[in-house]
C-alpha positions as CSV (number, residue, x, y, z in Angstrom):
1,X,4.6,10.7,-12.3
2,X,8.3,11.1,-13.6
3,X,8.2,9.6,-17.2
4,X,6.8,6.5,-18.3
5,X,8.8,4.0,-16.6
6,X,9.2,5.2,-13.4
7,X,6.5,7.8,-10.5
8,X,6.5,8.8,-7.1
9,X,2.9,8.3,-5.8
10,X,1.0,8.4,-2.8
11,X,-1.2,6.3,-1.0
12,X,-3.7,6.0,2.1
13,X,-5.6,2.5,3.1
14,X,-7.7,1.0,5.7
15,X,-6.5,-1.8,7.9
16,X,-8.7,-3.7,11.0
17,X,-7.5,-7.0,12.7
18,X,-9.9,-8.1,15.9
19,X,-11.0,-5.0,18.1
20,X,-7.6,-2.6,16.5
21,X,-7.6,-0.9,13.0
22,X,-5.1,1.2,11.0
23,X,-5.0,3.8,8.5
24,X,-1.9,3.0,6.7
25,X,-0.1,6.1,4.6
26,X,3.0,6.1,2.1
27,X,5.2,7.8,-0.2
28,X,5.9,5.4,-2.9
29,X,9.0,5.1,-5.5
30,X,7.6,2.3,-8.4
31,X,8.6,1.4,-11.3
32,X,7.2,0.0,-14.4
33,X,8.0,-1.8,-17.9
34,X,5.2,-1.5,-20.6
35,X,5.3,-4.7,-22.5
36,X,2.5,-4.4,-25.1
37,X,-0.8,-4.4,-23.6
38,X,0.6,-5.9,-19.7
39,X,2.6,-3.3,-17.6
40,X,4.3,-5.3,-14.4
41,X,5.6,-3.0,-11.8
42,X,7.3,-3.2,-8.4
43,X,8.4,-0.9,-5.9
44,X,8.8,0.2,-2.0
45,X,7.7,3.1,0.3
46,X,7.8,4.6,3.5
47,X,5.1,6.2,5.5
48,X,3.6,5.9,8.7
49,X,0.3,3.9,10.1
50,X,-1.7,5.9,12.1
51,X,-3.0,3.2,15.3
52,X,-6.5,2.5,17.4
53,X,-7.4,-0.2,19.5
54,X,-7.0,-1.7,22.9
55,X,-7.0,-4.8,24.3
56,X,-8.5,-6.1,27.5
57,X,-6.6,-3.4,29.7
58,X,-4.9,-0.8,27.6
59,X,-5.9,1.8,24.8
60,X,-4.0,2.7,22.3
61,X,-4.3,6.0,19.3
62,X,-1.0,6.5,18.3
63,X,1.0,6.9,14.7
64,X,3.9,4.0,14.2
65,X,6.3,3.8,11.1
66,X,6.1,1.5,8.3
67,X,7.2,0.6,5.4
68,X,5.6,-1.3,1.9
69,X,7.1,-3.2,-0.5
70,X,4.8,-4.6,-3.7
71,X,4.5,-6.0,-7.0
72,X,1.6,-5.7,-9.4
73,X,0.4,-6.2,-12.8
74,X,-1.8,-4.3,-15.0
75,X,-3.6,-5.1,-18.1
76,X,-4.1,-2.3,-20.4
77,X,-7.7,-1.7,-22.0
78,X,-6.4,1.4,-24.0
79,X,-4.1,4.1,-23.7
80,X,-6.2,5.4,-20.9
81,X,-8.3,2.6,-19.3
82,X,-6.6,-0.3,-17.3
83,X,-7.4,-3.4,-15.0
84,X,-5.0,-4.0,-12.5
85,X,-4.1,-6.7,-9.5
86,X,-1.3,-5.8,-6.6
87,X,0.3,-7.7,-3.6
88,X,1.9,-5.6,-0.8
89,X,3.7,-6.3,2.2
90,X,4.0,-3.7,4.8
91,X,6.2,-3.7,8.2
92,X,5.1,-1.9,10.8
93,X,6.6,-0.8,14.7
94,X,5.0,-2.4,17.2
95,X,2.5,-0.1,18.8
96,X,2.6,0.3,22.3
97,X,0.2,-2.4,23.0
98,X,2.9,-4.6,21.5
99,X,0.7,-4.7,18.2
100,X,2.2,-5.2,14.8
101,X,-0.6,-4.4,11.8
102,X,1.6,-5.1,9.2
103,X,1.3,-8.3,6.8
104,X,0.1,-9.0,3.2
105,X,-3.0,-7.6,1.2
106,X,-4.1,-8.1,-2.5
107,X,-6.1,-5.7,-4.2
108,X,-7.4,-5.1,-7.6
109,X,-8.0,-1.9,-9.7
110,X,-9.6,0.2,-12.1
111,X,-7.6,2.8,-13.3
112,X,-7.9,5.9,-15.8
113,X,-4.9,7.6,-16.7
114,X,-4.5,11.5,-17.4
């Protein structure tokens, strides 16, 4: 976190799609505006997914680059306690099954700050 407005955070997720699945990681610049009791935020990242599947013929286990980009909201309980709802869109290499895990996910939070 550097100040109010803005952080640097990390992140690590869980990604399938058919027989192939993905643990996505990132290094995250976002930034935020405090507007009352609702704090929208944006931001991007790069990182890395790390790759396993196969198809009918080929294997693959293997760590591609990526990048995220994502907007979100959050809804502020207290000073501490928040709700909160995000869309993301990562972009991925292909892998070398020709395989491209990226795409869109929504996700909602509870959060607690320190």
């Amino acid at each position: 976190l550097i100040g109010r407005f803005f952080a640097i955070e990390g992140n690590v997720g869980y990604l399938t799609r058919e027989d192939n699945w993905g643990i996505p990681f990132f290094l995250n610049a976002r930034g935020g505006i405090p507007i009352r009791f609702l704090e929208p935020y944006g931001g991007l990242g790069i990182g890395g997914l790390y790759v396993k599947g196969n198809n009918q013929m080929l294997s693959v286990d293997e760590v591609v680059f990526a990048v995220d980009f994502f907007l979100g909201l959050n809804w502020n309980l207290g000073k501490r306690l928040y709700l909160g709802a995000e869309g993301k869109y990562i972009l991925t290499q292909k892998t070398d099954l020709g395989l491209n895990l990226g795409g869109l996910a929504v996700t909602g939070s509870l959060g607690l700050r320190f």
